[in-house]
mmCIF file of the N, C-alpha and C atoms, coordinates in Angstrom:
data_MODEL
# 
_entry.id   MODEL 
# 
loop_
_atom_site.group_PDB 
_atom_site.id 
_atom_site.type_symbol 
_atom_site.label_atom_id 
_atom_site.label_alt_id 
_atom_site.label_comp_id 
_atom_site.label_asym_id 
_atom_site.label_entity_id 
_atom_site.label_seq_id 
_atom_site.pdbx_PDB_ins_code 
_atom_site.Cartn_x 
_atom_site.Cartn_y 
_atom_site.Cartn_z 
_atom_site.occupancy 
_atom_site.B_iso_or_equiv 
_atom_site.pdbx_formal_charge 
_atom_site.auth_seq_id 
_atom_site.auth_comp_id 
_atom_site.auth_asym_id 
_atom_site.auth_atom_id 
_atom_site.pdbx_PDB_model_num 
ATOM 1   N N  . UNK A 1 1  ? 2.411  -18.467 -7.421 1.00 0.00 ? 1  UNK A N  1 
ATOM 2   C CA . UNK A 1 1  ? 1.985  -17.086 -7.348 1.00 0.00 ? 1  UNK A CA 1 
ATOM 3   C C  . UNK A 1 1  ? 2.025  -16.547 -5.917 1.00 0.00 ? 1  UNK A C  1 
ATOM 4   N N  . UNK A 1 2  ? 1.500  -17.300 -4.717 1.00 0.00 ? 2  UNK A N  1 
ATOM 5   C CA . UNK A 1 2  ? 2.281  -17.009 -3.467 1.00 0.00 ? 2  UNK A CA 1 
ATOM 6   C C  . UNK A 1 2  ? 3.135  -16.612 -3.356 1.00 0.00 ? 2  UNK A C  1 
ATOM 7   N N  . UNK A 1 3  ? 4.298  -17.398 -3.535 1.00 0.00 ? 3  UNK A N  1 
ATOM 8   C CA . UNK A 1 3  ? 5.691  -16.759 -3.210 1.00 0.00 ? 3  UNK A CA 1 
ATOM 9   C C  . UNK A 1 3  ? 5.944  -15.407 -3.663 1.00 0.00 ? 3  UNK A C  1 
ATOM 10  N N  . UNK A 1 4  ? 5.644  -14.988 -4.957 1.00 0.00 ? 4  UNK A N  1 
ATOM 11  C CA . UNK A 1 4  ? 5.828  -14.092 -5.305 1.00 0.00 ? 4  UNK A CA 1 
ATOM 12  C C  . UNK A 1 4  ? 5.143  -12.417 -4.923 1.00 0.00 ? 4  UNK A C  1 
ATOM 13  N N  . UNK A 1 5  ? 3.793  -12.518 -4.216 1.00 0.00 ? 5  UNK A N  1 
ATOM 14  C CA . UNK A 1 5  ? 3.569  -11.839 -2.647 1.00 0.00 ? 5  UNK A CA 1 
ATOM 15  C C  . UNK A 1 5  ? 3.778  -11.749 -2.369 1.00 0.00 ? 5  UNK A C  1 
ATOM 16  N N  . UNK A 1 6  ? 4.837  -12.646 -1.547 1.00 0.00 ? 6  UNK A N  1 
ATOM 17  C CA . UNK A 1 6  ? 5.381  -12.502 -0.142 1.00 0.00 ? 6  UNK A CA 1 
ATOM 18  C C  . UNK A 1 6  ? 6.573  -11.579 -0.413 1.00 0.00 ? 6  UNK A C  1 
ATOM 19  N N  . UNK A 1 7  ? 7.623  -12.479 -1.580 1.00 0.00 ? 7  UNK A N  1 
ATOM 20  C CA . UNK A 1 7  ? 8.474  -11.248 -2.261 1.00 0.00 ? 7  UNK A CA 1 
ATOM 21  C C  . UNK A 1 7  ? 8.180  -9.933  -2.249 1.00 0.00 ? 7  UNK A C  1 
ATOM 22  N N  . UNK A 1 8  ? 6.941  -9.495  -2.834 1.00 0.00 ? 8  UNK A N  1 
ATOM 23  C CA . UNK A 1 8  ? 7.194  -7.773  -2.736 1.00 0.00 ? 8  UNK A CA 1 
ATOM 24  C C  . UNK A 1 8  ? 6.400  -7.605  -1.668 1.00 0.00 ? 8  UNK A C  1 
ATOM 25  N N  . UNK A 1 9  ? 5.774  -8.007  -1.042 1.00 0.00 ? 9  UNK A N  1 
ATOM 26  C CA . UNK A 1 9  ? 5.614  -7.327  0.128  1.00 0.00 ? 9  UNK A CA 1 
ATOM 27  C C  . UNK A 1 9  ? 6.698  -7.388  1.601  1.00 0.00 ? 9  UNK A C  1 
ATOM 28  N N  . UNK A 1 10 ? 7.596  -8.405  1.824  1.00 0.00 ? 10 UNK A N  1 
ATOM 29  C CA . UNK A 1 10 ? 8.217  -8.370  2.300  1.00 0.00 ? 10 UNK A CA 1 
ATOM 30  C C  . UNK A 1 10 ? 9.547  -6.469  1.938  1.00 0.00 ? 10 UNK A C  1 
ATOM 31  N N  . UNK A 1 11 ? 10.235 -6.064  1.241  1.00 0.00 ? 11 UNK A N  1 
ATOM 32  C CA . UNK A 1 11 ? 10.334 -5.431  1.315  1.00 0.00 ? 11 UNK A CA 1 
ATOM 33  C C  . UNK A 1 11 ? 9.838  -4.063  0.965  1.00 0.00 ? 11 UNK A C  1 
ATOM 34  N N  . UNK A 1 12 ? 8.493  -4.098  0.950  1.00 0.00 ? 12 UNK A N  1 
ATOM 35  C CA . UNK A 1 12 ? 7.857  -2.704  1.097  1.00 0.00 ? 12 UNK A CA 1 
ATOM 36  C C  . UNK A 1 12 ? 7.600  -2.728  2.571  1.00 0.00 ? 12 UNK A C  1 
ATOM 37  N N  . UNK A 1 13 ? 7.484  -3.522  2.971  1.00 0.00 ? 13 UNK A N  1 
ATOM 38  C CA . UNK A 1 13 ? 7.286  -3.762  4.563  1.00 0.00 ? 13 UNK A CA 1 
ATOM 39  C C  . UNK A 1 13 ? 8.558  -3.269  5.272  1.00 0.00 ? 13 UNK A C  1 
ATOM 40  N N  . UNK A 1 14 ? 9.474  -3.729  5.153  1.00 0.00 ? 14 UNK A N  1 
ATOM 41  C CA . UNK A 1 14 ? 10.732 -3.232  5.541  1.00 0.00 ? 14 UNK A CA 1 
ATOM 42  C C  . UNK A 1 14 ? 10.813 -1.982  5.146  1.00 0.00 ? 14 UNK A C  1 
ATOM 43  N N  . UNK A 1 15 ? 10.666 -1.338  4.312  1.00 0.00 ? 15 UNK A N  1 
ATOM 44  C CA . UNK A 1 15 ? 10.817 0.259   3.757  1.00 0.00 ? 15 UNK A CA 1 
ATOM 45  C C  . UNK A 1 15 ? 10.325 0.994   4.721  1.00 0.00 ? 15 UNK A C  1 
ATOM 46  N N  . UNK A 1 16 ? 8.277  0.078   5.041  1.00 0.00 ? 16 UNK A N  1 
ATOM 47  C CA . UNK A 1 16 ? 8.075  1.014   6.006  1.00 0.00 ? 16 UNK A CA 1 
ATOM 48  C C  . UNK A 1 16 ? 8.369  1.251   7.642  1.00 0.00 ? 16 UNK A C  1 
ATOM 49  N N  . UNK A 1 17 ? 9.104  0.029   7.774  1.00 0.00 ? 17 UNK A N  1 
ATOM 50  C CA . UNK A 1 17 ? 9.377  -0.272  8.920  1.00 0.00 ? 17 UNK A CA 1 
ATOM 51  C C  . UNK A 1 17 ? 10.627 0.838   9.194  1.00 0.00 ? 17 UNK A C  1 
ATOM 52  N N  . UNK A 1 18 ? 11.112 0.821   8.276  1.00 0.00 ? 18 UNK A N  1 
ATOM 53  C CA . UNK A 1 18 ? 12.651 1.554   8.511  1.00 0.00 ? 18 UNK A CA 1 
ATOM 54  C C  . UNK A 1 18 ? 12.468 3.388   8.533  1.00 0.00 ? 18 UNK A C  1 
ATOM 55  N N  . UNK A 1 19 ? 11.157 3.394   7.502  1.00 0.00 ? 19 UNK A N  1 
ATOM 56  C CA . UNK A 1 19 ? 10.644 4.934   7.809  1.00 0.00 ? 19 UNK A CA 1 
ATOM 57  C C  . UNK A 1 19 ? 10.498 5.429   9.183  1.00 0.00 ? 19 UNK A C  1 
ATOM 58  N N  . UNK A 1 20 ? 9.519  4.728   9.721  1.00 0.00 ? 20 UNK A N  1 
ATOM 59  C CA . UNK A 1 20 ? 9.119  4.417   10.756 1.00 0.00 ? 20 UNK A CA 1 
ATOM 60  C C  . UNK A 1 20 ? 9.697  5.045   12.048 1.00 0.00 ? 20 UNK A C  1 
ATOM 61  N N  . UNK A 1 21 ? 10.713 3.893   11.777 1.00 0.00 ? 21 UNK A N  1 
ATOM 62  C CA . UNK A 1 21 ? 11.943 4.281   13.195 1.00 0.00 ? 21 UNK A CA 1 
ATOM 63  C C  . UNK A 1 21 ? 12.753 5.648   12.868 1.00 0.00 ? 21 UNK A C  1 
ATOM 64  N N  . UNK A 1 22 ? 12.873 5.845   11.222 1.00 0.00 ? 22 UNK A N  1 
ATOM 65  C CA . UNK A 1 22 ? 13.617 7.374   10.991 1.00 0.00 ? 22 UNK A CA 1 
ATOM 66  C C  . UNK A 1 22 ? 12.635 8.650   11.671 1.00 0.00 ? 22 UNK A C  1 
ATOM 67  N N  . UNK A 1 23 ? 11.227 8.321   11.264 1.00 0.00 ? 23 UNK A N  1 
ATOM 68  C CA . UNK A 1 23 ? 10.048 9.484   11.609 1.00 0.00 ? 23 UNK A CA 1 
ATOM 69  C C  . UNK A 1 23 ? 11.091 9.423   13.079 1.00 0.00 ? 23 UNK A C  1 
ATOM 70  N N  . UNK A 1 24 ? 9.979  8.437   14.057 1.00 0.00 ? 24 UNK A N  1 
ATOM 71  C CA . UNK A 1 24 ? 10.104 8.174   15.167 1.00 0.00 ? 24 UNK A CA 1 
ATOM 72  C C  . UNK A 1 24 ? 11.601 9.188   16.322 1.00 0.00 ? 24 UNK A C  1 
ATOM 73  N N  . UNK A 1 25 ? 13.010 8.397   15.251 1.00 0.00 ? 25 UNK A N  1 
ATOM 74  C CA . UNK A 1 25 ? 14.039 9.372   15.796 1.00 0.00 ? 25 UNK A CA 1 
ATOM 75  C C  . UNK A 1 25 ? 14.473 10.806  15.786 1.00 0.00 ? 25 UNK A C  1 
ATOM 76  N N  . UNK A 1 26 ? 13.721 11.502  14.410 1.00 0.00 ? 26 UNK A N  1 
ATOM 77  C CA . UNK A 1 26 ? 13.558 12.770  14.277 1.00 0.00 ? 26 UNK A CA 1 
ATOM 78  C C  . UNK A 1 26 ? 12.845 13.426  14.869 1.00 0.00 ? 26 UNK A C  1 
ATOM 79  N N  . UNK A 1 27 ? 11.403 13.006  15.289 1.00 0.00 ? 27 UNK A N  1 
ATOM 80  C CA . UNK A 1 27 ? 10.428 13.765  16.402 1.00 0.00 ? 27 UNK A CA 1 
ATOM 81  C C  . UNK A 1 27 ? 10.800 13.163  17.665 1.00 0.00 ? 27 UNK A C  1 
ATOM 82  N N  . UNK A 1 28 ? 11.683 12.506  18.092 1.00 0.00 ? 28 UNK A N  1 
ATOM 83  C CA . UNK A 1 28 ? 11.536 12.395  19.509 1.00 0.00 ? 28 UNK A CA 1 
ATOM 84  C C  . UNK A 1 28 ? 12.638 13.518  20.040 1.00 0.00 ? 28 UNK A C  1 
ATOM 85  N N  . UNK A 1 29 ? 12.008 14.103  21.075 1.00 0.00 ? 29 UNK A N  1 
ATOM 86  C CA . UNK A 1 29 ? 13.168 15.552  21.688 1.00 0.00 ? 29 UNK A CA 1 
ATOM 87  C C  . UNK A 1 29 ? 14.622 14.919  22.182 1.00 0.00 ? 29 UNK A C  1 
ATOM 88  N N  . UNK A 1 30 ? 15.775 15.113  21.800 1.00 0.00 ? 30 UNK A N  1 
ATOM 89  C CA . UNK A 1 30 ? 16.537 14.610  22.643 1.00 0.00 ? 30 UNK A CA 1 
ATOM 90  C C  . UNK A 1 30 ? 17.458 15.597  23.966 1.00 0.00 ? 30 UNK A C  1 
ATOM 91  N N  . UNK A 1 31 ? 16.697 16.606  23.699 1.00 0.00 ? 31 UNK A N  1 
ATOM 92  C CA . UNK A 1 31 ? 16.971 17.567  25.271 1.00 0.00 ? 31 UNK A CA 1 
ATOM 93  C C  . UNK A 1 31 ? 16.404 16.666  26.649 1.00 0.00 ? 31 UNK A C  1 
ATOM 94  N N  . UNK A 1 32 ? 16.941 17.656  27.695 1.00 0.00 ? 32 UNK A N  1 
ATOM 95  C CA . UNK A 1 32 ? 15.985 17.331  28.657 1.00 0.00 ? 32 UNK A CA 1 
ATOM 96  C C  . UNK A 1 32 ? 14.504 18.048  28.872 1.00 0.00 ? 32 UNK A C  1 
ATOM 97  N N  . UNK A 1 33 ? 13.718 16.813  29.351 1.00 0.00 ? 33 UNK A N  1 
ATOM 98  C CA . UNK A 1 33 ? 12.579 16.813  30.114 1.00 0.00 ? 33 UNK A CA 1 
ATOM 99  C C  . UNK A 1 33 ? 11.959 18.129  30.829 1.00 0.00 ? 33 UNK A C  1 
ATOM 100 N N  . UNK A 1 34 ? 11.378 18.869  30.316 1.00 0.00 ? 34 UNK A N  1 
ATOM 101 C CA . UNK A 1 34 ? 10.964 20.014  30.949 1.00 0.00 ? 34 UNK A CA 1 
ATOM 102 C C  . UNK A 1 34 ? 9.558  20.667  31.201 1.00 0.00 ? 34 UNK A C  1 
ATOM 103 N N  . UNK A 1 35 ? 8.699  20.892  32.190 1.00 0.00 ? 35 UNK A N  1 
ATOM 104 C CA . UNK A 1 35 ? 7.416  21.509  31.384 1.00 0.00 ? 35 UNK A CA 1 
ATOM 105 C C  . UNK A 1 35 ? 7.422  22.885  31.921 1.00 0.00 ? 35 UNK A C  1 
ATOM 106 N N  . UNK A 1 36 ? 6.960  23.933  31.323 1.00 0.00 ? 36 UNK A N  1 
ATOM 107 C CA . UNK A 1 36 ? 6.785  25.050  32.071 1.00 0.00 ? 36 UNK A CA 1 
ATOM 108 C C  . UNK A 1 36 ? 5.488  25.800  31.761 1.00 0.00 ? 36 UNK A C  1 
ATOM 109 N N  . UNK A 1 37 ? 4.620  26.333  33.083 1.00 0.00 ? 37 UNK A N  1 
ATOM 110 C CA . UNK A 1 37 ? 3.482  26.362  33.431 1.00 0.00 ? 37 UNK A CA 1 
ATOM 111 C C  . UNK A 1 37 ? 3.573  27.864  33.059 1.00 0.00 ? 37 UNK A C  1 
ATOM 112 N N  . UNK A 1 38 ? 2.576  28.512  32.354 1.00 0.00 ? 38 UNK A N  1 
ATOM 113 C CA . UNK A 1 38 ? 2.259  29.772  32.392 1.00 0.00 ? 38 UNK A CA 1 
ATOM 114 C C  . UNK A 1 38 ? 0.592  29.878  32.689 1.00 0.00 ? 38 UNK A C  1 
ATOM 115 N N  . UNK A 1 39 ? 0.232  30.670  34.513 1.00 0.00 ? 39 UNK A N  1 
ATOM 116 C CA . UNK A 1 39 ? -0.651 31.274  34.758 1.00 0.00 ? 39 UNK A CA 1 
ATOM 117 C C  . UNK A 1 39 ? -0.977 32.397  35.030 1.00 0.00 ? 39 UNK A C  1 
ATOM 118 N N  . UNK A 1 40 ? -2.230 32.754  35.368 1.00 0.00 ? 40 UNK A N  1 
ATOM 119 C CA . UNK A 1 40 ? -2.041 34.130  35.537 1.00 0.00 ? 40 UNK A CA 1 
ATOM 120 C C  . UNK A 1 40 ? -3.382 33.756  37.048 1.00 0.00 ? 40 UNK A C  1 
ATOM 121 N N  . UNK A 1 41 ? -3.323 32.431  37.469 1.00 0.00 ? 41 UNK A N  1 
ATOM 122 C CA . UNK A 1 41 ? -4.567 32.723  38.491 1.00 0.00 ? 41 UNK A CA 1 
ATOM 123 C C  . UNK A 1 41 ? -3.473 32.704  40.046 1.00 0.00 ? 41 UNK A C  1 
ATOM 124 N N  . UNK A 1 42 ? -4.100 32.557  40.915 1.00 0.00 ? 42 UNK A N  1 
ATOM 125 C CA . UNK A 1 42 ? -2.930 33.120  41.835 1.00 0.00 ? 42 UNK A CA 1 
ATOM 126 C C  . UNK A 1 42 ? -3.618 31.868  43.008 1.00 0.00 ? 42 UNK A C  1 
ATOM 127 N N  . UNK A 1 43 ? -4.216 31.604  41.934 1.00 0.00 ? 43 UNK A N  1 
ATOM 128 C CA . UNK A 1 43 ? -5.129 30.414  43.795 1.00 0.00 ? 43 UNK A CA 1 
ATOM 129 C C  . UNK A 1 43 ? -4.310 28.975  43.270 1.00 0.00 ? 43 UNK A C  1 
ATOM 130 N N  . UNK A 1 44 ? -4.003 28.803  42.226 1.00 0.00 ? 44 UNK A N  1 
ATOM 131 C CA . UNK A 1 44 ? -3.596 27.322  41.724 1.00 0.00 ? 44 UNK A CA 1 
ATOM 132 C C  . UNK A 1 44 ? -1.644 27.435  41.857 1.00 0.00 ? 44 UNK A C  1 
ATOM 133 N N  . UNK A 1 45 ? -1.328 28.203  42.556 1.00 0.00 ? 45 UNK A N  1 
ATOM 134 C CA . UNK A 1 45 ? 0.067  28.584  43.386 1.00 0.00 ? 45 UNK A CA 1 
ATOM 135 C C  . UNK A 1 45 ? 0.042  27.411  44.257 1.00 0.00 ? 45 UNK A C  1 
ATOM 136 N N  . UNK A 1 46 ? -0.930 26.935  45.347 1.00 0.00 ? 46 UNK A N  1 
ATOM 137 C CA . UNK A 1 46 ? -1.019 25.923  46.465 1.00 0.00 ? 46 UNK A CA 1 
ATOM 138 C C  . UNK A 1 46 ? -1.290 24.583  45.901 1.00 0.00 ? 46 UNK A C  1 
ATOM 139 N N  . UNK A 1 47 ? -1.915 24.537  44.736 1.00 0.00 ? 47 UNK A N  1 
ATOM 140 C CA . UNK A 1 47 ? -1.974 23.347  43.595 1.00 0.00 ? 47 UNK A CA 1 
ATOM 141 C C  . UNK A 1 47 ? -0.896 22.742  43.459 1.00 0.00 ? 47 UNK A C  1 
ATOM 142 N N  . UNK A 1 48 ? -0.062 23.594  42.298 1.00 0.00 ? 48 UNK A N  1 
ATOM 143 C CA . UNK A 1 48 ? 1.050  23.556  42.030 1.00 0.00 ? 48 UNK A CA 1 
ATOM 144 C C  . UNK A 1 48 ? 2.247  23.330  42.634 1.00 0.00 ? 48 UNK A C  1 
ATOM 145 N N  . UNK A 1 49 ? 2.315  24.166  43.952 1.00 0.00 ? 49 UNK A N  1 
ATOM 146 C CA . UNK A 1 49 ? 3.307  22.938  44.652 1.00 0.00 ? 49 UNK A CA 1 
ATOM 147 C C  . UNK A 1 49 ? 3.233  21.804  45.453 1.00 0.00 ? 49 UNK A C  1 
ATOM 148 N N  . UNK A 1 50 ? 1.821  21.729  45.076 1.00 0.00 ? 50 UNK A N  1 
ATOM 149 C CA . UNK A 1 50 ? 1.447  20.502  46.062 1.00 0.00 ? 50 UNK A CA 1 
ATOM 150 C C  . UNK A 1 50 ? 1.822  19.367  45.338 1.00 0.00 ? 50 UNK A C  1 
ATOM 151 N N  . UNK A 1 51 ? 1.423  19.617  43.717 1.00 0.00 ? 51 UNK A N  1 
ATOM 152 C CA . UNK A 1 51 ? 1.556  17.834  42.688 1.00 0.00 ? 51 UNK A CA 1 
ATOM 153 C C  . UNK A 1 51 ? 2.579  18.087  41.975 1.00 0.00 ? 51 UNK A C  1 
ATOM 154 N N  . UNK A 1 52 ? 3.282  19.219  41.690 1.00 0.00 ? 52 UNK A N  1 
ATOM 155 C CA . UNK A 1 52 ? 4.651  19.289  41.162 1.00 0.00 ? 52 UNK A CA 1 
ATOM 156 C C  . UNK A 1 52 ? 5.882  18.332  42.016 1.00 0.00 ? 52 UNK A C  1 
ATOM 157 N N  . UNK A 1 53 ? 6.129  18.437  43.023 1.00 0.00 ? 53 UNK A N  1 
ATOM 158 C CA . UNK A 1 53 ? 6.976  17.400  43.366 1.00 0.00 ? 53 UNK A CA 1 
ATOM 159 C C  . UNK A 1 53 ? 6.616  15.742  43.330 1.00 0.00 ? 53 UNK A C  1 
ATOM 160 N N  . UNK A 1 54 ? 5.342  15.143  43.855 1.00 0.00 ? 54 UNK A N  1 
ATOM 161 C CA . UNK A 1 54 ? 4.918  14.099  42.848 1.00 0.00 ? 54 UNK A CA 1 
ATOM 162 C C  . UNK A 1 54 ? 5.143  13.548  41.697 1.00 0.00 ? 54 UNK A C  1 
ATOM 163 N N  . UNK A 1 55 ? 5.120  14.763  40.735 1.00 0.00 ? 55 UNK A N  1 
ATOM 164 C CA . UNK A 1 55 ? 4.678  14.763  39.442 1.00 0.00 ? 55 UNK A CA 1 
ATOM 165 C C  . UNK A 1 55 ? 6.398  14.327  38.903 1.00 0.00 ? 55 UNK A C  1 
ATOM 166 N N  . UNK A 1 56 ? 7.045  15.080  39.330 1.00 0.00 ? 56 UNK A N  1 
ATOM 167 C CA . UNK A 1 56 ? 8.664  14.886  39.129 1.00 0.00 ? 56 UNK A CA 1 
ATOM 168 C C  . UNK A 1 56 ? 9.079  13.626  39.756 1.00 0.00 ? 56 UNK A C  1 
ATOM 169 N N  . UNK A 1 57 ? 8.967  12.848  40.860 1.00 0.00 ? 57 UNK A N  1 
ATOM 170 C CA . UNK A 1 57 ? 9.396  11.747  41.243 1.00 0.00 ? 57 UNK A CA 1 
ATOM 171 C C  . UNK A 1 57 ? 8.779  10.869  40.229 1.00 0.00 ? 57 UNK A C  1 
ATOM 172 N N  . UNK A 1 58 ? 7.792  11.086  39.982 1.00 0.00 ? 58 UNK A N  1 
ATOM 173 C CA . UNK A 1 58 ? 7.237  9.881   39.239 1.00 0.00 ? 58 UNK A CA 1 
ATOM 174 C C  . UNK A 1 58 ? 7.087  10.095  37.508 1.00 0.00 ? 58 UNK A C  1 
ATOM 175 N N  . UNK A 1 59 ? 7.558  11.134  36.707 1.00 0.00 ? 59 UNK A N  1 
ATOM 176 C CA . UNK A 1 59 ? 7.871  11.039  35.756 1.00 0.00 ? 59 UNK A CA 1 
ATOM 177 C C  . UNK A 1 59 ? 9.706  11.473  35.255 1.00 0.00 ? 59 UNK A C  1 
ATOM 178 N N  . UNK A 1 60 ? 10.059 12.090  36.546 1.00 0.00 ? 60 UNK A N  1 
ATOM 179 C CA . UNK A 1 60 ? 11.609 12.548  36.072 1.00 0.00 ? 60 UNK A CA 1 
ATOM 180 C C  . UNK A 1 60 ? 11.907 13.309  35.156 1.00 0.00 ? 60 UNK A C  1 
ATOM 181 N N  . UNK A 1 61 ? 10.091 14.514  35.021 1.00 0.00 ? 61 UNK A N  1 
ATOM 182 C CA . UNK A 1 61 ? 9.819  15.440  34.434 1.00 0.00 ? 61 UNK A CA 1 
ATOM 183 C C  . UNK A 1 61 ? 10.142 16.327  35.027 1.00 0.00 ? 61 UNK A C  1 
ATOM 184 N N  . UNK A 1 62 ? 10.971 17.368  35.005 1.00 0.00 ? 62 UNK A N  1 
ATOM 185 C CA . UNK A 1 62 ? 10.941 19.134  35.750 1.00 0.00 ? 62 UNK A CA 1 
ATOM 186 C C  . UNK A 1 62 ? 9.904  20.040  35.645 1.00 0.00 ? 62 UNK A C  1 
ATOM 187 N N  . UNK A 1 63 ? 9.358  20.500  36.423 1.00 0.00 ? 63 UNK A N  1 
ATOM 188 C CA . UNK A 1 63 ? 8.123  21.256  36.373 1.00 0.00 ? 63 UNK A CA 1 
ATOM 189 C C  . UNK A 1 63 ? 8.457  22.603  37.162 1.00 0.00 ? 63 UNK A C  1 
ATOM 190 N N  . UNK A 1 64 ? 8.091  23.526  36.047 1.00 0.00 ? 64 UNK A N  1 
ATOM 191 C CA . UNK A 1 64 ? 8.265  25.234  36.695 1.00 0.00 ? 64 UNK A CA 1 
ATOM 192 C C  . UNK A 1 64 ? 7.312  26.096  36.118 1.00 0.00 ? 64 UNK A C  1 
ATOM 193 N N  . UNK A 1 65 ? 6.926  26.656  37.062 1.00 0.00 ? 65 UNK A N  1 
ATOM 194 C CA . UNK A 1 65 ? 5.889  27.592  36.433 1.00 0.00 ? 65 UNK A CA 1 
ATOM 195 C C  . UNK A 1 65 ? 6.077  29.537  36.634 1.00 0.00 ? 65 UNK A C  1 
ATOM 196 N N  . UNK A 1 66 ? 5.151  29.985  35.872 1.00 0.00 ? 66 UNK A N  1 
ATOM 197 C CA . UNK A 1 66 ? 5.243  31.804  35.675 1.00 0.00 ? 66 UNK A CA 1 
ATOM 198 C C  . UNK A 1 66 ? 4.181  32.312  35.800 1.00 0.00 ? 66 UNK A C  1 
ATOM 199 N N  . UNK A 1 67 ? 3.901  33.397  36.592 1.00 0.00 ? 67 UNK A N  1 
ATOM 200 C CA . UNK A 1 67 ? 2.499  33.967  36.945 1.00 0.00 ? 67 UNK A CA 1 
ATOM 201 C C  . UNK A 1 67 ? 2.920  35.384  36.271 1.00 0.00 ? 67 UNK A C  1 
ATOM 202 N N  . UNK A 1 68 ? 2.557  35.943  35.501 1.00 0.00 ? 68 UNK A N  1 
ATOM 203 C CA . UNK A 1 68 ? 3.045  37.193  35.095 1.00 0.00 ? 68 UNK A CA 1 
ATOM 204 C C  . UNK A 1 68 ? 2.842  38.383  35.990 1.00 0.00 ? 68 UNK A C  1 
ATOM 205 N N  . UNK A 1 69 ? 3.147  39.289  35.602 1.00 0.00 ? 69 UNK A N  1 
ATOM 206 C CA . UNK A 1 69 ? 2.642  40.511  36.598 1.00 0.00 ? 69 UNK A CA 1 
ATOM 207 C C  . UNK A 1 69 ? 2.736  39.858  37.913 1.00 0.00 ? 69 UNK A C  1 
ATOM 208 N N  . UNK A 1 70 ? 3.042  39.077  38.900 1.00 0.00 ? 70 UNK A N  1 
ATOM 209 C CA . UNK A 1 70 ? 3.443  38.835  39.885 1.00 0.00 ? 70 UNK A CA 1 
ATOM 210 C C  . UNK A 1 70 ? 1.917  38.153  40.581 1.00 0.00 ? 70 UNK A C  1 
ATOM 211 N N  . UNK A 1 71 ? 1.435  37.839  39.918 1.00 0.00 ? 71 UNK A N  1 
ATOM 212 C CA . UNK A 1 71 ? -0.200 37.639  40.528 1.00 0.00 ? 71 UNK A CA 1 
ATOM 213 C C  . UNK A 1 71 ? -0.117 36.722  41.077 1.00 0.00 ? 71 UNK A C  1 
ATOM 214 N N  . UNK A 1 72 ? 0.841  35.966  41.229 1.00 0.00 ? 72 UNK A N  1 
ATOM 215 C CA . UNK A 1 72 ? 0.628  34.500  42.169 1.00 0.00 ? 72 UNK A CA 1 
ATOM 216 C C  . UNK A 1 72 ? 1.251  34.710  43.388 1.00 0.00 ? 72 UNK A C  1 
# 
């Protein structure tokens, strides 16, 4: 009666394994890497370029940001 466990669970296991990696390849983005910042405060301007270049060496993320109405 063992063996016969292992039988069906072995490929329901695989079913979900194989879902899995399908989910996985459908939600992962395959564009590039981008984030873009929308503020509207005008003091976090000196922030922002202070850890944005950091932030890009060390994730090989692009970082750009938008202050509307020109407030920054």
């Amino acid at each position: 009666m063992e063996t016969r466990n292992k039988l069906l669970v072995m490929p329901i296991l695989a079913i979900f394994v194989i879902a899995a990696m399908g989910v996985y390849y459908l939600t992962t983005p395959t564009g590039g890497k981008e984030i873009l910042i929308y503020t509207s405060d005008s003091g976090i301007e000196l922030m922002l370029e202070a850890t944005i270049p950091a932030f890009t060496a060390k994730t090989g993320i692009k970082v750009s940001y938008v202050c509307p109405d020109s407030s920054c």
